[in-house]
N, C-alpha and C positions, 0 to 999 in steps of 0.2 A: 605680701610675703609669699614665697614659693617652697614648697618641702624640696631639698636636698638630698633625695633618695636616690638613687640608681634606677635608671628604667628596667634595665632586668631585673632586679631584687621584686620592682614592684610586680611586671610579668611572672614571676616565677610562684610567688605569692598567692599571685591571684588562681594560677593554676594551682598552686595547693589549697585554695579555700575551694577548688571545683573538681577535689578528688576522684567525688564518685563518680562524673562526667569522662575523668580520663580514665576511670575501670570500668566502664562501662564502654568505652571507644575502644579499648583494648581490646575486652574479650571480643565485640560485636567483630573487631578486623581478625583476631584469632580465626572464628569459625567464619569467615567469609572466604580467607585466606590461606591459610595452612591446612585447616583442619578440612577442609573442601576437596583443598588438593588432594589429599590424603585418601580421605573416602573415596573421591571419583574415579581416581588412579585403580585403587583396589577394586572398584565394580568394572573396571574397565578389564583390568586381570580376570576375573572371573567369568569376562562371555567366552574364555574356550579359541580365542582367534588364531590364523598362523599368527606366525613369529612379527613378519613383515606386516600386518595389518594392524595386530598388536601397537606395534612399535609405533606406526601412522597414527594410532585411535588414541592412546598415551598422549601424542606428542599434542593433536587438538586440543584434547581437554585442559592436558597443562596451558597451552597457550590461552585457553578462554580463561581459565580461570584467576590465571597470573597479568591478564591485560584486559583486554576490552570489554568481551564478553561475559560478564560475571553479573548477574542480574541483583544478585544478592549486595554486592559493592555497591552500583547503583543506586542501587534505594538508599543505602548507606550516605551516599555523598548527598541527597537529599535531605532525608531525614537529620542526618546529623549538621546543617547549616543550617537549619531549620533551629533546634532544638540550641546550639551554641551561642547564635545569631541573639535568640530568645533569651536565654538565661546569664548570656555576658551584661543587658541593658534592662534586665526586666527590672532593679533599683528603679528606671526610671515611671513603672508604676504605682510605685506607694511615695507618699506624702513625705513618711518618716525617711527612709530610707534618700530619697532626693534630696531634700535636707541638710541631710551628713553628709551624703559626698559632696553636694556644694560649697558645704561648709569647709571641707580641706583644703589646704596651701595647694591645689593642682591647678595649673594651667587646662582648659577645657580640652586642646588636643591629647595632652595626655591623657585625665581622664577618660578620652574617648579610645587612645591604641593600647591602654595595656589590657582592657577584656579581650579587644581585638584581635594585638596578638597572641593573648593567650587561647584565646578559640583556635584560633590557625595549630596553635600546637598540640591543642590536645586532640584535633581530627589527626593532623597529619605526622608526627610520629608514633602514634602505634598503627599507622597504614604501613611506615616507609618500614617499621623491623618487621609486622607480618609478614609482608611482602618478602623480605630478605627470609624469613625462615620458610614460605612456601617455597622459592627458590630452593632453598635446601632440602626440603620435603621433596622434590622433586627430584635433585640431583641423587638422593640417598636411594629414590626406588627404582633412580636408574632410566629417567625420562628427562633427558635436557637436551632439547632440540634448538638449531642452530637458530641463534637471532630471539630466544627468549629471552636474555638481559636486555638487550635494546628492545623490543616488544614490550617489555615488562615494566621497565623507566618511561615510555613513552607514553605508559597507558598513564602512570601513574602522574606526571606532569600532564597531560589530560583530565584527567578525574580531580587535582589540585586547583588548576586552573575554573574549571566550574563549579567545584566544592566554593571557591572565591566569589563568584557570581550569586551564588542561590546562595551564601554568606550573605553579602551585601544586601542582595537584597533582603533577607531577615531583619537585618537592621535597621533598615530604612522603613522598613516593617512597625516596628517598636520605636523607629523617631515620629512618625507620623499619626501614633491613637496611643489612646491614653488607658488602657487594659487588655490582657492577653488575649480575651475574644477579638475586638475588632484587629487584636496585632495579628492572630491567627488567620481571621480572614483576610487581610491584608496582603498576607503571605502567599494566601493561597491564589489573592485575585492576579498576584504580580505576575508568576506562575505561566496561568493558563489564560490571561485578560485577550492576550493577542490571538489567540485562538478560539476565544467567546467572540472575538468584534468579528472575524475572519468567517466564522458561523453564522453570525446575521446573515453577512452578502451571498452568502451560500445557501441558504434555507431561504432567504425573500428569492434570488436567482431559481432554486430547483420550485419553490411555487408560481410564481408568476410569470418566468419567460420561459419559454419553449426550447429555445438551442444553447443558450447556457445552461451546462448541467457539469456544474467541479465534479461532483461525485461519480460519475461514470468513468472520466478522467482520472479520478483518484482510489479507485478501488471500493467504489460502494459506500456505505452507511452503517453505523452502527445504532440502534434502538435501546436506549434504556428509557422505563415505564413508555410512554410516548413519547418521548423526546427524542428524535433523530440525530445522530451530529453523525456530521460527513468526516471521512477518514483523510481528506484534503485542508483542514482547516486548522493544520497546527503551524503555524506560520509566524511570525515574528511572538516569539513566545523563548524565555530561558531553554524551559523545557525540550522545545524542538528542536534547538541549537545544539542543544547535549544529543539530543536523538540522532538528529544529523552525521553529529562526529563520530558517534557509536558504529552507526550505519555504514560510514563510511571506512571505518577502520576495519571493519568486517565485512568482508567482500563474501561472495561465494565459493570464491578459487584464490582468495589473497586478504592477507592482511597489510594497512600502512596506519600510519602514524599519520591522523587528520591534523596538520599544519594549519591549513585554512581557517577552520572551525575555532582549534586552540586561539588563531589569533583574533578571531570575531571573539571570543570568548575571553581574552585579557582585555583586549581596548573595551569591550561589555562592565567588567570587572571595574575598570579604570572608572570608567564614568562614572558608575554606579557608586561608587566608592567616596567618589570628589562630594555627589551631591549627599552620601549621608552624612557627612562632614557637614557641611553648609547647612543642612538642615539641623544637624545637633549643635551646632554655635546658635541656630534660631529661635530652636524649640523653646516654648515660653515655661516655668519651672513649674507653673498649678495646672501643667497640663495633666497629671494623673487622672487616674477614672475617666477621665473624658473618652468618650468613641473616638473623636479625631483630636488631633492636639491642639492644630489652628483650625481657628474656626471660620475665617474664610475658603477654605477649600471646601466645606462641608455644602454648601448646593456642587462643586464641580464633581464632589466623590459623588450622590446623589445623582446627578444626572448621566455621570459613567457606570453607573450601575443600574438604572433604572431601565436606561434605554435597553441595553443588549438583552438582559434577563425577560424584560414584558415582551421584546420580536421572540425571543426562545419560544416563552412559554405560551404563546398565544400561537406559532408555528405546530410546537406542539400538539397542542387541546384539539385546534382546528383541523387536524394532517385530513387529509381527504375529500375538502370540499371543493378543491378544486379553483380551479382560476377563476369561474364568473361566477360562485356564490361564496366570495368575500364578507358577507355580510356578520356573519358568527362572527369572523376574524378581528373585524374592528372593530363589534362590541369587546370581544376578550382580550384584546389590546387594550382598548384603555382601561377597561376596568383592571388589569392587570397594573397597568403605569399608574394608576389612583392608589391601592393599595402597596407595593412597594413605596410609592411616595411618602403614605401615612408611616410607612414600617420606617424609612431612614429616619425623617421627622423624628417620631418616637423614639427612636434610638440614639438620637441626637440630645433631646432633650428629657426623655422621661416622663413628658406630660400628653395625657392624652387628648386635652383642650388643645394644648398647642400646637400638636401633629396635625390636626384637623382644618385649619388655618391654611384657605391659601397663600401661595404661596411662586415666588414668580418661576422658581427653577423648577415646578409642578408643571405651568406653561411651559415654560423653554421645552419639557424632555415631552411633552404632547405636541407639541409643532413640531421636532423632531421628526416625530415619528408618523406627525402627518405629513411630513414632505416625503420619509422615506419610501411607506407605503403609494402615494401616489406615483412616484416614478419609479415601482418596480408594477406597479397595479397596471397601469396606462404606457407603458416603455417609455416614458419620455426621451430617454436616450440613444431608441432605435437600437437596441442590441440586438434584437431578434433580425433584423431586414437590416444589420452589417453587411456590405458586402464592400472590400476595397475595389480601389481600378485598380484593373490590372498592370497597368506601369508602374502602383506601388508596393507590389509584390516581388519579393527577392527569387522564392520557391513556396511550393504547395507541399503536403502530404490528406492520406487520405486513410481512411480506416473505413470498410464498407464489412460490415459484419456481416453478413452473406460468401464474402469473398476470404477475410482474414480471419474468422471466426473457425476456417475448418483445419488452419494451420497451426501447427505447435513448433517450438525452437530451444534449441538446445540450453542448459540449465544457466551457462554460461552468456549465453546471446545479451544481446543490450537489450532486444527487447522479452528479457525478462526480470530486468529492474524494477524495485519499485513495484507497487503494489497494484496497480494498471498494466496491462498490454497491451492494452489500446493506446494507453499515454506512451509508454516507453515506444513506440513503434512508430506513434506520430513525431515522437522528439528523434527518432533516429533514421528517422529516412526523408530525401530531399528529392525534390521533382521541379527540375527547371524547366522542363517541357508538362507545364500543366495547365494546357488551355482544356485539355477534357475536364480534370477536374474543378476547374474554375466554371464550366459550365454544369456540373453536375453541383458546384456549388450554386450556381443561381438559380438554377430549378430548386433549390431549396428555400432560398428565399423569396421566390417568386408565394409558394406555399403559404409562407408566413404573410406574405401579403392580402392573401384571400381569404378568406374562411379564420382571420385572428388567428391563423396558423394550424386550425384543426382538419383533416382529412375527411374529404368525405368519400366514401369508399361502398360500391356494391359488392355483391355478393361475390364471392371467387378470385376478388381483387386481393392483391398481398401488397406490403410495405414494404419500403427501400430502407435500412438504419444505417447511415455513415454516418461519421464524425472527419471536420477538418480544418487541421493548421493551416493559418496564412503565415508566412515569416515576410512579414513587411522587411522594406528597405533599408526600414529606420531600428533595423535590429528588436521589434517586437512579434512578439507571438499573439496570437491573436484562434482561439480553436471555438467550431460550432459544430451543434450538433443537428442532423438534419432526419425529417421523414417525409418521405412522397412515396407516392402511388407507383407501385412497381411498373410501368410499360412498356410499349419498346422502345421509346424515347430514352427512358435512364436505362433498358437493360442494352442498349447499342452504347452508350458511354462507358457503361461499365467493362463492356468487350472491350473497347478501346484502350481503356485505360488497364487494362491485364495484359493486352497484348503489346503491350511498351515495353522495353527492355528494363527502359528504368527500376519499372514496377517487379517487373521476375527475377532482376537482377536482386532487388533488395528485398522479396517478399518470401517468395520461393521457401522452406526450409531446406532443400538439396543446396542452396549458396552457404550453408553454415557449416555444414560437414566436409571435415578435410576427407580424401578419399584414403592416405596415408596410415591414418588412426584408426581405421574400422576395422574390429575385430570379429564382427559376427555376421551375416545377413540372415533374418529364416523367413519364412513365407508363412501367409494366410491369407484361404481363397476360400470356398463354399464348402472345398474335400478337409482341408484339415488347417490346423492351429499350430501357429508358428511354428513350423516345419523350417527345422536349419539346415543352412544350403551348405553342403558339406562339400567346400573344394577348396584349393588352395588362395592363399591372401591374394596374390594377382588377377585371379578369377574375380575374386570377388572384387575387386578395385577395377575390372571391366565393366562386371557387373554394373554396381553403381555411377561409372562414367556413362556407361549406355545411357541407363536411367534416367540421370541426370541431363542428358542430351536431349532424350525424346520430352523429358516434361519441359524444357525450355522453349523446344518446338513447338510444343501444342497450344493452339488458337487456345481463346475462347469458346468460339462457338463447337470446338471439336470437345474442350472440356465438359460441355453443357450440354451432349448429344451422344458423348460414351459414357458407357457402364464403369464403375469400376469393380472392376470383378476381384481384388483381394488388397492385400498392404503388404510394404518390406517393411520386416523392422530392422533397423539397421542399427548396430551395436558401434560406439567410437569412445576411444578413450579421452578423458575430459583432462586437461591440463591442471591441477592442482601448484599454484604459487604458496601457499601455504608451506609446502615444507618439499626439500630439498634432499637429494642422495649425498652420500658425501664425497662424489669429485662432481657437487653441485650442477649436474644436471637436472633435467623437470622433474618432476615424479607425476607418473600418466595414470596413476593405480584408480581413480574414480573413470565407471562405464555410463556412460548415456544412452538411451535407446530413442529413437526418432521414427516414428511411427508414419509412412509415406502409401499413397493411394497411388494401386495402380491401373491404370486404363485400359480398357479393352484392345486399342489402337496401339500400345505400345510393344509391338510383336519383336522386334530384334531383344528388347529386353527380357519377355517371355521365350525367346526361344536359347537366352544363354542359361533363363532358372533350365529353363526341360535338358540342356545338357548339361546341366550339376545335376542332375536329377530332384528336380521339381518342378514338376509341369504345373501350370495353372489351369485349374480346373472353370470353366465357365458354361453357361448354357448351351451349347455347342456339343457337350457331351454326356448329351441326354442318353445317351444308348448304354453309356457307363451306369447309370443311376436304377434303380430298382424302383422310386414311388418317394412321393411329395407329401410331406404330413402339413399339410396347415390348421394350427391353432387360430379360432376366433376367439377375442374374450368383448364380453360386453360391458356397458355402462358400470356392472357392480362387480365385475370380476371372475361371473359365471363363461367356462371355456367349453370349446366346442372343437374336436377333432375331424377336420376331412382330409379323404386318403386320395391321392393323384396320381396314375399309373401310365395313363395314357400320354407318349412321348410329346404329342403338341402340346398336352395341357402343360407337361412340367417345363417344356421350352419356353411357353408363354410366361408362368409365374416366375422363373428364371432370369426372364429379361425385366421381368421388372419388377425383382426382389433389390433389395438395397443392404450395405453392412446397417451397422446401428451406430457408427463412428464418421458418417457420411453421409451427403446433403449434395440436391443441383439448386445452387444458387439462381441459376435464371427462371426456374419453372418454379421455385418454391416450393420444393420435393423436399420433404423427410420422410425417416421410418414412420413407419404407423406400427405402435408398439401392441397394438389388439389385434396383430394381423402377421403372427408368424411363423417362419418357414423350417421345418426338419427334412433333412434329406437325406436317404436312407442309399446306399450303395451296394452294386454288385458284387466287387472284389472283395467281401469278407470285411469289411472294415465298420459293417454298421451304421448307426447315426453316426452323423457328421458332427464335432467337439463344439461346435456354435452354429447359434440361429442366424437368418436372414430374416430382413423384415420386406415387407412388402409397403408402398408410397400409397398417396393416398389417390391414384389412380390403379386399380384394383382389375387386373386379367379379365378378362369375359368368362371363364369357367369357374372362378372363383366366386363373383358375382350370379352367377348362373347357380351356385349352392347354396347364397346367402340368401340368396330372392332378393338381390339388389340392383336387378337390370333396369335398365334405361326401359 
């Protein structure tokens, strides 16, 4: 026999026996939503802005706050699938409670959709009228910029669509253990699981091989206590998914409504969904109190938990010893895999006799983890001495940190995606003519072949750092990282491979700047500090054509044998998609500044600054200058002042003083920051507004003071 109820009465029911839940969803989307808008609006009034920037600065914040970018929401849609997920099934942790509801006329599905949909309701109607009154909060103070209803629903059917997923998964959470601790970790393992297993191959990779390294690729590493986790390893993970779509809905010059992600994020939903079904028709009814409900998955939870946590924490403890004294490592490896083992055991059963008890899923997760270690220990896989043939290579890119390192690119650029620039730049440029770099990649491997890939290097020698995508044929990517001995072997590849168009066409920062947009040029040379070039827009769009011409011209070898004797900065207006004028045209109102080196060789462009009136001041016009101050500072900090008057000496430290923003790639020249240069002038003007540093090949008169001669 079956109750005769209404499934809304029973829904509606249930959400009044879970009041405080929905006064609690209320107020928390209140102050997420309205009351947010409210304040931000008002701090937003009070920095004082024009009218026009005002009105721009408004219109962002309404947009962040009303769609995507709401951190506060976020956590919301989290937390609260979490906490609904929990409290719609947690009946099924007590005995009594189980019981009675079994004991009712209900069909199990039902049973199972009226928490269900009463969870769903009590998040997502007091999201859908906050939302409708930040909306109004907004319209009332007079910021309602075009395309916030549709921004605002879309965000919201976004934030719904994964509130369903990190839902579901809560649930499945509470079908699968048998008390809120293991439901809790459950929750949290679903979570982040795919981003723990993603961490092993990434932490055994940056320990044991040499040219895999995610982390360089993906913007470094983050340390808590010892623990390293790479900013690269959030990868098939709920969480990432949502990050993604955020990510992507929030551009830097644009927002869109991630379709993509939503729909990885329903069909997610969907599955998830089916199997917490399937699993609550299974669940056995004495599974209360239990850690897990059935009790055969308990070695496979067990061995998915044991494995990733003991590569962590034994990565961890160990960080620093290095590739060839592993020996710590697989002691604290297994003694790690031994004691978590005892810990599930125990937690499984409660007895400490019995935890102690081998156990076969105790083997399994130690052969695991001796197969693992062995083929990241010994490469079995050859990752490191990768190299495809070249026939199965579609194109190349290349990132040689020497060469790309001294480059920066507008805010906007692709290769400022993403939390890498070195990724973003390898994912955005193509090289079909890359037999140089193809050869600059097998001197990399040739490397790894000798020496177990370690360098051995005398004294004075310097290192080559690239990194480089194969894009195979077969549509994969494929990226290493390489170090060799800098000599004239790699540094004549490295000419080569600069002096291709390919490479200037897509590296260059001058190919990113429209000449159209540029509203500003000033100068900085040894006399003075961004000094602006005061002439008309077409001047300056000479200007920077010149510029532009001469650096596309310039060799290699011309690059790595001039001076650069100052920088343009060059000012352009950055396209904001975000918001619109209203006969919908772009709005240009954000400025970029692009900071460009210029070469002593580049005279047609030096001679249009000297008719805007800015001459570039270089070594050359020693007769201009009064006296050379160089600061020495030693090993602890103690400085030492010498005065240079004499017009060869200041020629000589002139030519080979350097900015401190600047670097020669082929000789392995940087500033030497203990060693630097004031310049004092005749025309009234005094010290010069910035230092020069000197390299660390050091003038003859300067050494001649230090008592540092040859």
């Amino acid at each position: 026999m079956t109750s005769k109820i209404s499934f809304t009465k029973m829904v509606l029911q249930n959400v009044k026996e879970r009041g405080a839940w929905l006064l609690v969803s209320f107020l928390a989307m209140l102050m997420a939503l309205p009351v947010q808008t409210m304040m931000r609006l008002d701090n937003v009034a009070a920095y004082g802005l024009k009218p026009k920037e005002l009105e721009k600065e408004a219109a962002n914040v309404f947009l962040n706050v009303t769609g995507f970018d709401n951190i506060f929401l976020l956590l919301l849609v989290v937390v609260s699938a979490f906490c609904l997920g929990m409290t719609g099934y947690m009946y099924l942790y007590s005995k009594e409670k189980t019981d009675f509801y079994h004991s009712l006329p209900l069909k199990r599905e039902r049973m199972y959709f009226v928490p269900y949909v009463s969870g769903i309701l009590i998040f997502a109607l007091p999201y859908l009228l906050n939302l409708l009154l930040a909306l109004l909060a907004g319209a009332v103070k007079g910021t309602f910029p075009e395309g916030a209803v549709s921004m605002a629903f879309g965000a919201f059917l976004n934030h719904i669509v994964f509130f369903l997923v990190f839902y579901h998964v809560a649930i499945l959470a509470v079908m699968l253990t048998g008390n809120l601790f293991t439901g809790a970790m459950a929750y949290a393992a679903f979570l982040s699981y795919g981003f723990i297993i993603k961490e092993v191959f990434i932490g055994m990779s940056e320990r044991f091989l040499q040219t895999v390294v995610p982390s360089m690729l993906q913007g470094g590493s983050v340390s808590i206590f010892r623990l390293s986790f790479h900013t690269g390893g959030w990868t098939f993970s709920p969480l990432y998914a949502y990050y993604r779509a955020i990510s992507d809905a929030v551009g830097l010059s644009s927002r869109n409504i991630p379709w993509l992600y939503m729909g990885i994020g329903a069909a997610s939903a969907i599955v998830v969904l089916a199997l917490c079904i399937l699993v609550f028709r299974l669940r056995p009814s004495e599974s209360y109190h239990k850690a897990i409900a059935f009790k055969k998955l308990e070695p496979f939870i067990k061995t998915a938990v044991v494995f990733p946590f003991s590569v962590l924490f034994a990565l961890g403890i160990s960080s620093g010893i290095g590739k060839h004294a592993f020996g710590w490592f697989v002691v604290i490896l297994v003694f790690t895999a031994w004691v978590l083992s005892t810990a599930m055991d125990f937690l499984y059963r409660m007895d400490i006799r019995e935890s102690l008890r081998p156990r076969i899923s105790t083997g399994v997760v130690l052969g695991m983890l001796a197969v693992t270690t062995i083929i990241y220990r010994f490469d079995v896989l050859k990752a490191d001495t990768y190299l495809p043939k070249e026939d199965k290579i579609e194109s190349m890119s290349v990132y040689i940190e020497k060469m790309n390192g001294l480059y920066s690119y507008p805010y906007d650029s692709a290769y400022n995606r993403g939390s890498s620039q070195m990724k973003a730049y390898l994912d955005n440029t193509k090289f079909e003519k890359f037999q140089d770099i193809y050869s600059l990649a097998k001197m990399g491997v040739e490397v790894q072949k000798d020496n177990d890939g370690f360098l051995k290097l005398k004294d004075e020698e310097s290192v080559l750092y690239y990194c480089v995508r194969y894009h195979l044929k077969s549509g994969r990517d494929v990226y290493r990282y390489y170090e060799i001995k800098q000599d004239d072997a790699a540094v004549s590849l490295m000419g080569k491979i600069y002096d291709s168009w390919e490479y200037k066409e897509q590296t260059l920062p001058v190919e990113f700047i429209d000449e159209e947009k540029i509203t500003e040029i000033s100068l900085k040379d040894i006399h003075t500090t961004n000094k602006q070039v005061t002439t008309s827009e077409e001047m300056m769009r000479k200007i920077f054509k010149t510029y532009k011409n001469e650096w596309e011209s310039l060799s290699f070898e011309e690059s790595t044998s001039q001076q650069v004797v100052g920088f343009l900065y060059v000012d352009s207006l950055m396209e904001d998609k975000n918001l619109k004028d209203s006969d919908s045209s772009v709005d240009y109102g954000s400025v970029q500044t692009q900071s460009l080196p210029l070469y002593e060789g580049f005279v047609n462009t030096r001679k249009l600054l000297e008719e805007a009136g800015c001459p570039v001041y270089t070594a050359e016009d020693v007769d201009k200058i009064e006296k050379v101050v160089l600061t020495s500072a030693d090993e602890v900090g103690n400085e030492e002042d010498f005065t240079f008057t004499e017009p060869k000496d200041i020629k000589e430290i002139l030519e080979k003083s350097m900015f401190d923003q600047y670097s020669n790639p082929a000789t392995d020249s940087y500033p030497n920051y203990s060693k630097s240069v004031r310049i004092y002038w005749k025309d009234d003007t005094g010290e010069s507004k910035d230092r020069v540093y000197l390299g660390k090949d050091l003038p003859s008169c300067v050494k001649k003071v230090l008592k540092t001669e040859d």
